[in-house]
Legacy VTK file of the C-alpha trace (Angstrom):
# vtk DataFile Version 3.0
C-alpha trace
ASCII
DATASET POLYDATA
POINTS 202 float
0.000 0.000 0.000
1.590 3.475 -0.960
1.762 6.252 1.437
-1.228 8.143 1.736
-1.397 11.411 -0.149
-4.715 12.842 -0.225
-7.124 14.899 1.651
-6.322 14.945 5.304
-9.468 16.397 6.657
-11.121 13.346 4.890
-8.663 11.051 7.402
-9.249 13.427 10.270
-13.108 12.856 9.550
-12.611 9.420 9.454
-11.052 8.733 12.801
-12.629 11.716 14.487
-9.862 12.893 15.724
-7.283 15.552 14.157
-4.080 13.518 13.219
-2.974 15.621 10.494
-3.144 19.595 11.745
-6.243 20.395 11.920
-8.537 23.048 9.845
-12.270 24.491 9.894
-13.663 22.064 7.290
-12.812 19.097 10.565
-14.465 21.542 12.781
-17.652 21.920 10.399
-18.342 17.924 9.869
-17.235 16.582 12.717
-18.834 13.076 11.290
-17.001 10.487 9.343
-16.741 11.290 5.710
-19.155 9.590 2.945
-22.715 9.621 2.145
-23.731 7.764 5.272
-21.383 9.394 7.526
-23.926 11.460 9.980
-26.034 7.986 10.175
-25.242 5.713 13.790
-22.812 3.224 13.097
-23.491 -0.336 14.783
-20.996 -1.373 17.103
-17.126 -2.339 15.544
-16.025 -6.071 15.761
-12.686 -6.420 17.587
-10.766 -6.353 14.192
-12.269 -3.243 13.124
-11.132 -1.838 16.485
-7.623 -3.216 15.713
-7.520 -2.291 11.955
-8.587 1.223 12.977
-6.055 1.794 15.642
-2.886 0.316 13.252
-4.394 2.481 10.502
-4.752 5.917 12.887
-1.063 5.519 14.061
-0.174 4.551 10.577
-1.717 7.900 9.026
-0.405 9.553 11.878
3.434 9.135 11.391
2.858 8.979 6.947
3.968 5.708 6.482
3.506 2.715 4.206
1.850 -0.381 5.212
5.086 -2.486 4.576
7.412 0.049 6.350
4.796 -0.004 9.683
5.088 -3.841 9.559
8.510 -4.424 9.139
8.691 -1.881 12.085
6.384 -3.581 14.225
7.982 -6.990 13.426
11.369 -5.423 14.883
10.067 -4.141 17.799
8.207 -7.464 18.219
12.270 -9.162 18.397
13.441 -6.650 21.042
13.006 -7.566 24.753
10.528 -5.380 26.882
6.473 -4.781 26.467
6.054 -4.764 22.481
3.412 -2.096 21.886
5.624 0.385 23.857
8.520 -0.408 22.128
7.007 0.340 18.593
5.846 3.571 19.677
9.602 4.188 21.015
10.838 3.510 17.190
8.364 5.294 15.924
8.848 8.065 18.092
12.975 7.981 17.329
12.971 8.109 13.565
14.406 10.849 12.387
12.113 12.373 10.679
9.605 12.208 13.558
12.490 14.342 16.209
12.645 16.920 13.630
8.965 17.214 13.731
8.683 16.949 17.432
11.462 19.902 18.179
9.583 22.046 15.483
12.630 22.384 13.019
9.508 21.153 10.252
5.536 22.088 10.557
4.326 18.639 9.520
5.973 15.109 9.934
5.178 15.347 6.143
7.182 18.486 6.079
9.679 16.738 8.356
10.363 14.116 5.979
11.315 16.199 3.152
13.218 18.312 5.299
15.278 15.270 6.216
15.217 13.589 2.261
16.724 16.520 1.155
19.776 16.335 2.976
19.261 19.593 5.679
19.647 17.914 8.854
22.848 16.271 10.366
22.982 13.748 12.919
26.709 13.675 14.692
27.438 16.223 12.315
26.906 13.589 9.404
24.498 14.706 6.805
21.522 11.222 6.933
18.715 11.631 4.363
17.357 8.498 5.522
13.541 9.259 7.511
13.448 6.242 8.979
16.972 6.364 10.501
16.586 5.388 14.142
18.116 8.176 16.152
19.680 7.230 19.668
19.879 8.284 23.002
22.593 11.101 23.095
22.913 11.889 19.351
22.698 15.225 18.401
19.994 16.858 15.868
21.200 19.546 14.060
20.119 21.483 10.815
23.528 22.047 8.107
25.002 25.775 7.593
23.282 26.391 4.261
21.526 29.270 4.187
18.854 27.786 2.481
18.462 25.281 5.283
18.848 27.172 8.303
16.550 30.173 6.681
13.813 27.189 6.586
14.123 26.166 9.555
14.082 29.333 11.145
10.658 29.846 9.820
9.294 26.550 11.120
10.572 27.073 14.508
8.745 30.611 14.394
5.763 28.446 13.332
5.481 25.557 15.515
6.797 28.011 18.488
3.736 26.969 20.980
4.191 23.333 20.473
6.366 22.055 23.676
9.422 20.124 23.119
9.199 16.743 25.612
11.813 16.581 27.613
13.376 13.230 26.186
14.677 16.107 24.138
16.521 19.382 24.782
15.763 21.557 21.540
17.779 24.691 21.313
16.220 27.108 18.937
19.849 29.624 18.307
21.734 26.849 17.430
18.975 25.322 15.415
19.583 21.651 17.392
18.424 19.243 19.071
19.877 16.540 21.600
18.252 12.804 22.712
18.541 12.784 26.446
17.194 9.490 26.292
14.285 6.924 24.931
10.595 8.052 25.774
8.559 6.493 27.926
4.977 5.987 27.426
3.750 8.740 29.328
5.452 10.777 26.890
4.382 9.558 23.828
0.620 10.160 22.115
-2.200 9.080 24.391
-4.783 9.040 21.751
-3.052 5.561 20.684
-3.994 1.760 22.012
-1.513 0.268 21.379
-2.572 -2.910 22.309
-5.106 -3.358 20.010
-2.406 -3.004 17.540
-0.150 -5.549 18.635
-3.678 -8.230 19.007
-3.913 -7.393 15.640
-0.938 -8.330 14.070
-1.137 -11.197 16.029
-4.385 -12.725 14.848
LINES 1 203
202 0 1 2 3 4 5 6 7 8 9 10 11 12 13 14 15 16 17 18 19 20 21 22 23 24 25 26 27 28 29 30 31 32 33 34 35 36 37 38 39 40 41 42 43 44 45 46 47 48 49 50 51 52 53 54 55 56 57 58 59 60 61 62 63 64 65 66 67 68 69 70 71 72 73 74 75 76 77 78 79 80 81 82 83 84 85 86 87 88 89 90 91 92 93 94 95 96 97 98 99 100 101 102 103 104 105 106 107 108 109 110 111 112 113 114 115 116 117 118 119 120 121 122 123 124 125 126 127 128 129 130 131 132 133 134 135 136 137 138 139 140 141 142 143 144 145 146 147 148 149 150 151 152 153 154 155 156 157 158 159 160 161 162 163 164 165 166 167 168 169 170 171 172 173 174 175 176 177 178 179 180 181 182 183 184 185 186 187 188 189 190 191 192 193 194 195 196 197 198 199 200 201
């Protein structure tokens, strides 16, 4: 399956909730999208729960059905409680720590930012998204002025959005630094994750 593209409101509609930023046109119809949208809905069969919660954190961090699986399968290999773990790589891809620091608006944003070679991590240029980012490795955006003038702007965007403090974000130097791995507290608390990991394991 490719990564999704389209309207985002539609997907915000969908899940009733706003996982892509959200606008007026999610504020107006509140109700799923579609013909039958404002009509009651009977009640969801415990893989339409699960299929629903892999798709909502899916949409959420823009990725492809094969790259969420092959990232749930690793986090299903590592020791520890499974669902937390996959929001931990999730949370620690690279694209998703320039997003969360505000160097991009979007994580859609983020991932360009990163494809196009502006961010460093160690001082090595990674154009990889899905690069998983440890504990201690330092974010930071490369001299060019094209780069750092972009980033500027996004920071001066995404100002108001707080910075967790797995991370230490500092705005002058247009960095960022992994104090450690989040814990689940810290991550997004509009995900089950367990309903997830029952579904891949039907």
């Amino acid at each position: 399956m490719a990564r999704y593209t389209g309207p985002v409101t539609r997907i915000n509609r969908r899940f009733g909730q706003a996982l892509f930023p959200s606008n007026r046109a999610f504020e107006k119809k509140p109700h799923p999208p579609g013909q039958h949208g404002r009509r009651l809905r009977r009640k969801k069969s415990e893989y339409a729960l699960g299929l629903d919660e892999k798709q909502k954190l899916r949409f959420l961090f823009g990725l492809t059905e094969k790259q969420f699986r092959l990232t749930f399968e690793k986090a299903k290999r590592r020791r520890g409680v499974t669902g937390e773990i996959f929001l931990q790589m999730l949370e620690m891809r690279l694209d998703s720590i320039v997003f969360t620091v505000g160097l991009a608006r979007t994580r859609r944003a983020a991932r360009q930012f990163v494809n196009h070679g502006h961010i460093l991590v160690n001082g090595t240029k990674v154009d990889i998204p899905s690069y998983q980012v440890k504990a201690g490795d330092r974010i930071s955006v490369r001299e060019a002025t094209s780069s750092r003038a972009l980033a500027t702007q996004n920071l001066a965007d995404s100002q108001f959005r707080p910075v967790p403090q797995w991370l230490t974000a500092n705005a002058d130097a247009l960095e960022a630094t992994v104090n450690r791995v989040p814990n689940r507290d810290e991550m997004d608390h509009m995900i089950n994750e367990q309903l997830i990991v029952e579904f891949y394991s039907r």
